[in-house]
N, C-alpha and C positions, 0 to 999 in steps of 0.2 A: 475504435473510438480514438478520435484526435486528445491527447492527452498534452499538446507540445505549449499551450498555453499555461496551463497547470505547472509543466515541470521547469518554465520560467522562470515563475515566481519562483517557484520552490527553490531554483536553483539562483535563487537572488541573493539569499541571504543564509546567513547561519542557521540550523534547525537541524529537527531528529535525522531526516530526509539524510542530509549530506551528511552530516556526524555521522553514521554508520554507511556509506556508500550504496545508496540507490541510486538507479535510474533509473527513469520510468520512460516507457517506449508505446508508441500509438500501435492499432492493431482495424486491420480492414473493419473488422466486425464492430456496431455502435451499443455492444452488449457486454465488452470485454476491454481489458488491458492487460497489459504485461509489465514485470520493473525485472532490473536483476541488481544483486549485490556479491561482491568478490569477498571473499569471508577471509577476513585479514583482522589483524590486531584490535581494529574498529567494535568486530560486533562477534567477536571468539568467546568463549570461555578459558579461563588460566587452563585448562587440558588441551585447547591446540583446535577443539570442536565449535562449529555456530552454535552462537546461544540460542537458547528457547526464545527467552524474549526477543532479541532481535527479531529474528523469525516471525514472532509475531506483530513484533513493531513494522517489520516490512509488511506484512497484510494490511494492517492497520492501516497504511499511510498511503499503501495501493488503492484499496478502497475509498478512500478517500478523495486521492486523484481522482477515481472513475467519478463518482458523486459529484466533485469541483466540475468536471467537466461535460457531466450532464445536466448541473444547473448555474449557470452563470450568471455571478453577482449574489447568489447564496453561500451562507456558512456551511460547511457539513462536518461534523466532529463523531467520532467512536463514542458508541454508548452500551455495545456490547462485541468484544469479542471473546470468541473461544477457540480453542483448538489440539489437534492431536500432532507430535512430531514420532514417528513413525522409524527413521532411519539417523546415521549420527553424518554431518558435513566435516572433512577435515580444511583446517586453514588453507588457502591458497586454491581450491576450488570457486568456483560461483554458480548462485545458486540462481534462478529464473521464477518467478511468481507469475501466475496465471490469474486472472480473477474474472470471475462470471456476476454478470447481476441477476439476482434468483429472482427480486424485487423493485420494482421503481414506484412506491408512492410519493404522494406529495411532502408529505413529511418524513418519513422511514424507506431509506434503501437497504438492501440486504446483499450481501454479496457473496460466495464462496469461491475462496483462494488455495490456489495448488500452487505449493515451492515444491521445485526438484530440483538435483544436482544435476551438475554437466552431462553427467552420461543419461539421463533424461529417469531416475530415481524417483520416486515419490519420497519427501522429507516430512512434509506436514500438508494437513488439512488445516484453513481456519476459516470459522464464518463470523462475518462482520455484518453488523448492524452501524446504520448511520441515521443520525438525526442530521432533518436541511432545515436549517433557520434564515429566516428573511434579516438582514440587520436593521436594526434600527436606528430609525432617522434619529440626525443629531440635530439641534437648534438651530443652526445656521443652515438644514439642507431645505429648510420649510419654504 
């Protein structure tokens, strides 16, 4: 999945995305992507460990990307995630998120996201659900 439109924007402006160090990386297959985040002061816990949340914020916004870039000129926002973290990251590792689309309807994408550590670990499971909303027209697009 070409994601490189997606991590444009993303990387245009301020947001969760760059405040904790993602990148997100395109992947041959049009069913998956990839991001990775270097686990530094950003998105640690005061113990020196990736936080849960982060962790789940990078799925989150993984997903996301895939959704953005399987529908172009749609909103796509998190309306459910969840997830298991499995192993602990220390600082100064980075971690690689994998995400599959389980799902592509028209309005609900489904996703499931594998983070590992460098030496290729399972950290967490998370599965994301997305809502795609059309935007709506403003008065002047009439």
């Amino acid at each position: 999945m070409n994601v490189e439109k997606i991590s444009a924007i993303i990387n245009s402006q301020p947001n969760l995305s760059t405040a904790l160090g993602m990148e997100f990386i395109s992947t041959p297959e049009q069913d998956t992507c990839m991001a990775t985040m270097k686990v530094d002061e950003r998105n640690r816990q005061p113990f020196g460990f990736l936080s849960g949340g982060a962790s789940l914020a990078l799925a989150e916004n993984l997903a996301g990307v895939g959704s953005s870039s399987l529908c172009p000129g749609k909103i796509c926002v998190g309306i459910s995630v969840s997830g298991e973290h499995v192993k602990a990251v220390i600082e100064g590792d980075t971690v690689t998120a994998f995400a599959h689309l389980v799902s592509k309807g028209r309005a609900l994408h489904v996703w499931d996201v594998h983070i590992k550590d460098s030496s290729g670990d399972l950290i967490s499971t998370v599965h994301v659900t997305n809502y795609i909303i059309s935007p709506k027209k403003q008065k002047n697009d009439e």
